[in-house]
Kinemage of the C-alpha trace (Angstrom):
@kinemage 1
@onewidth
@group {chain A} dominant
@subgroup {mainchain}
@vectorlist {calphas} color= white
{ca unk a 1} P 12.499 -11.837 6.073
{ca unk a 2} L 11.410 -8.106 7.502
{ca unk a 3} L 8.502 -7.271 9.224
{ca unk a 4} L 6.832 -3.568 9.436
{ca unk a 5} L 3.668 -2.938 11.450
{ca unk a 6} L 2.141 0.432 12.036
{ca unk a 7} L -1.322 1.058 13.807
{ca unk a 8} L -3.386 4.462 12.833
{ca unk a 9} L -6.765 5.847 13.384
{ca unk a 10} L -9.347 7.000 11.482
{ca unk a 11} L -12.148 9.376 11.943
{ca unk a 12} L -14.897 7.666 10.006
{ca unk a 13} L -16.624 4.750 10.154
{ca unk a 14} L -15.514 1.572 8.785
{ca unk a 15} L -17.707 1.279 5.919
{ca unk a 16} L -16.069 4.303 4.133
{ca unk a 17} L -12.602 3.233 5.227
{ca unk a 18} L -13.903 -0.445 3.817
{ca unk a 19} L -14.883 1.168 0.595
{ca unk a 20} L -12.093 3.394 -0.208
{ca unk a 21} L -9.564 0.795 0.609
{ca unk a 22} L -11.724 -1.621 -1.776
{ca unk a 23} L -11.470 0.796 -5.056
{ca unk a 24} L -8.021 0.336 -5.442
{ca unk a 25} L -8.135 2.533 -8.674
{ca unk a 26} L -7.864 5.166 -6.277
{ca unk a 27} L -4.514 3.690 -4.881
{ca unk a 28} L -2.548 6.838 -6.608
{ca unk a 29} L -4.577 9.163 -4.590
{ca unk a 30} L -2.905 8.094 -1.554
{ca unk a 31} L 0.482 6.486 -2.495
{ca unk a 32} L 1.619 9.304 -3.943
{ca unk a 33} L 4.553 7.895 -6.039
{ca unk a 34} L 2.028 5.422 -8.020
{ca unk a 35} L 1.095 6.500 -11.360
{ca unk a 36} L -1.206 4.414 -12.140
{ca unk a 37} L -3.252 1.272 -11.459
{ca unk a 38} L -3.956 -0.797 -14.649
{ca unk a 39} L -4.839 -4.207 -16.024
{ca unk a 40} L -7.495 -4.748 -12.705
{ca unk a 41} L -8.806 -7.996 -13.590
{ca unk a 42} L -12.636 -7.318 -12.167
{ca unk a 43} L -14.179 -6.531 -8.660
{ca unk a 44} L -11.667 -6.507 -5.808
{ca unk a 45} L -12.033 -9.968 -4.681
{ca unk a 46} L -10.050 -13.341 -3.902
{ca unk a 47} L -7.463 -13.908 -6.163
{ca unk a 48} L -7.852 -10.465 -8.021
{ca unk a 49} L -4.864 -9.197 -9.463
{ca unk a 50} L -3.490 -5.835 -10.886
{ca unk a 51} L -0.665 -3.900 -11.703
{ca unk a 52} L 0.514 -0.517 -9.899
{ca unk a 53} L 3.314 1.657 -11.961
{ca unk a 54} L 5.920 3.352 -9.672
{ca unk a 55} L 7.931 6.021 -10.224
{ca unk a 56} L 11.230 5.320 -8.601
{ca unk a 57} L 14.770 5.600 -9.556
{ca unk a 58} L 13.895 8.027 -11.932
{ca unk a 59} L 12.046 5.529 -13.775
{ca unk a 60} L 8.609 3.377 -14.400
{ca unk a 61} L 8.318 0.247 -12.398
{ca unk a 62} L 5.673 -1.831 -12.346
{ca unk a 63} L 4.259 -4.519 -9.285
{ca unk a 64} L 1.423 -6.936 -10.064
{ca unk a 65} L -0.685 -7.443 -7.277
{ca unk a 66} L -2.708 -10.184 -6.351
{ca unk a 67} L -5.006 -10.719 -3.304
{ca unk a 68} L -4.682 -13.649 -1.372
{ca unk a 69} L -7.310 -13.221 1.653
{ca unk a 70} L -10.321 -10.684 1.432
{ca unk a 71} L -12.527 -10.891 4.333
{ca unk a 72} L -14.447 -7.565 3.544
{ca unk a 73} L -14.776 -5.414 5.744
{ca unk a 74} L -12.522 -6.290 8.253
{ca unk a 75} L -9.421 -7.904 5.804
{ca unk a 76} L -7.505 -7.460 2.959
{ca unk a 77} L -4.261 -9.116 1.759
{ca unk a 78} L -2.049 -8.439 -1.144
{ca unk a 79} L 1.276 -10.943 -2.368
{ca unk a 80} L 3.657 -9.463 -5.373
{ca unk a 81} L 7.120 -10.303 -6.375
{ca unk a 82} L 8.706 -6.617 -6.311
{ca unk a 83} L 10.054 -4.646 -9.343
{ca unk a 84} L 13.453 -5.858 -8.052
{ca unk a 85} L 13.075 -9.551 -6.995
{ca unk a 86} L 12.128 -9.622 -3.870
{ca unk a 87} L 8.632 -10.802 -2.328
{ca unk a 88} L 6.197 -9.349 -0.461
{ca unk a 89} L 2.969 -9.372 0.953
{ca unk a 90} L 0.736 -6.393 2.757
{ca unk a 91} L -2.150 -7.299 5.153
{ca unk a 92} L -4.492 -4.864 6.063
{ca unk a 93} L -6.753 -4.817 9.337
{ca unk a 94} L -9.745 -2.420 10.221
{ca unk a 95} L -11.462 -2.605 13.254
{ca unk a 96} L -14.283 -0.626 13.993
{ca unk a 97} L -13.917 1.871 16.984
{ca unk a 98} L -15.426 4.668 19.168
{ca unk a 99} L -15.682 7.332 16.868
{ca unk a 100} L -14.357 5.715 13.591
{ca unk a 101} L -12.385 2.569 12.740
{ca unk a 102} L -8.500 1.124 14.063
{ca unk a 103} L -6.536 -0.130 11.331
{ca unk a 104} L -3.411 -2.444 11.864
{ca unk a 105} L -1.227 -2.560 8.707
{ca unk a 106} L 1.274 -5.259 8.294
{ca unk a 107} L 4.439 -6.452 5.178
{ca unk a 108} L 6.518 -9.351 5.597
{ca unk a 109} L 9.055 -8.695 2.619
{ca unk a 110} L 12.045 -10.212 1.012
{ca unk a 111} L 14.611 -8.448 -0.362
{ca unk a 112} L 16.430 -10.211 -3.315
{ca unk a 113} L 20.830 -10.131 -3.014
{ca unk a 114} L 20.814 -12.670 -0.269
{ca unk a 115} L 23.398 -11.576 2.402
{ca unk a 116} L 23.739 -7.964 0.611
{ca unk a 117} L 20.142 -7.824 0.853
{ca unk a 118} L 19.850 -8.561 4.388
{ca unk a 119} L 22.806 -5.432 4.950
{ca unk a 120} L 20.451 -3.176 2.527
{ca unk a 121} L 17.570 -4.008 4.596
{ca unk a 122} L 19.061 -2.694 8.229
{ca unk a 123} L 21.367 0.188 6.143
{ca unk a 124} L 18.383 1.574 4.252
{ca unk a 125} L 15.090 -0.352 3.077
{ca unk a 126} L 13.395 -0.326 6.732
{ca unk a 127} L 13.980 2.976 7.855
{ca unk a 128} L 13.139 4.258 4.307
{ca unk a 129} L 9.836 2.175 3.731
{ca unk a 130} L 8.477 2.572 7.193
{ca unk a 131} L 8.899 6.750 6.253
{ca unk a 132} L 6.828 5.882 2.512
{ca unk a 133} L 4.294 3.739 4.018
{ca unk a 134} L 3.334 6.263 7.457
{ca unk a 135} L 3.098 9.122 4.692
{ca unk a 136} L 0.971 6.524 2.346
{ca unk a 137} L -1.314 6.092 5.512
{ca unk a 138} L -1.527 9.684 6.301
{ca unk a 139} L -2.517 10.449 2.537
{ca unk a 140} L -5.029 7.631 3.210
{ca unk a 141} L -6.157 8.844 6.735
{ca unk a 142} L -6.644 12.121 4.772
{ca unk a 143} L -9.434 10.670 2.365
{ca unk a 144} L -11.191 9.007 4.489
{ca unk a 145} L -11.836 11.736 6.470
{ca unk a 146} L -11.973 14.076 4.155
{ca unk a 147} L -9.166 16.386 4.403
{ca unk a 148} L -6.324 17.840 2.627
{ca unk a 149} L -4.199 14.900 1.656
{ca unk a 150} L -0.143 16.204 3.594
{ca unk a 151} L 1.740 14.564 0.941
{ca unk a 152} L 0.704 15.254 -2.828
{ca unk a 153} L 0.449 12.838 -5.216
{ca unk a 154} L 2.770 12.887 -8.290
{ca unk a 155} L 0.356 13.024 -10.692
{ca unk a 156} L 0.359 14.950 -14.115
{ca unk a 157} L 4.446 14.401 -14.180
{ca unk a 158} L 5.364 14.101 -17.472
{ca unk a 159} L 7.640 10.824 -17.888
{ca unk a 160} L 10.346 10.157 -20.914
């Protein structure tokens, strides 16, 4: 199983971080290869679930989500099976702090392919991810504090 942790900053205060990590119909505005968010199943809470549509591979892919510890503010926690059978699961951390609020982001994953797996993991999938998810947090460090988001979302592409 892999492990990637990165640690950022925000400049605003938890609450808004809180709340814009909570509407997670917003979730293309920052990871800007999501389409879409659909088939939420009510208010972000224990055990919600919905569905985010990638683009990748030059195709749609879709992820259901489902949350498996919300401790709002402070904690949020997300399990899927991946579009390509693997598992993983995403925990969130914010932490209030002088002058805005620390957040510690965390995803223990499994790639599927056993042994060729594990080689795709160290050749590729860590290196690459790690890249995605620091310009997903920068997108997201962007909205909270109101700035021009560094990496655009894909938005508006037209799919066949």
């Amino acid at each position: 199983m892999g492990i990637i942790r990165l640690n950022f900053h925000i400049n605003a205060p938890i609450e808004r971080v809180a709340t814009l990590y909570q509407q997670i119909e917003r979730i293309p505005e920052w990871q800007y290869d999501i389409l879409e968010v659909k088939d939420v199943d009510g208010p972000l809470r224990l055990g919600a679930a919905y569905t985010m549509v990638y683009w990748r591979m030059g195709r749609r892919l879709e992820q259901r989500m489902t949350v498996t510890r919300y401790d709002p503010p402070s904690v949020m926690q997300q399990t899927a099976n991946t579009p390509l059978g693997g598992v993983m699961t995403s925990t969130t951390h914010l932490q209030p702090s002088e002058g805005g609020t620390d957040v510690r982001w965390q995803m223990e994953y499994r790639l599927p392919w056993g042994l060729l797996g594990s080689i795709l993991d160290k050749l590729l999938f860590r290196a690459a991810f790690e890249r995605t998810v620091t310009q997903y947090n920068a997108n997201f460090k962007a909205l909270a504090e109101g700035t021009e988001l560094p990496y655009k979302p894909i938005q508006g592409r037209v799919m066949r």
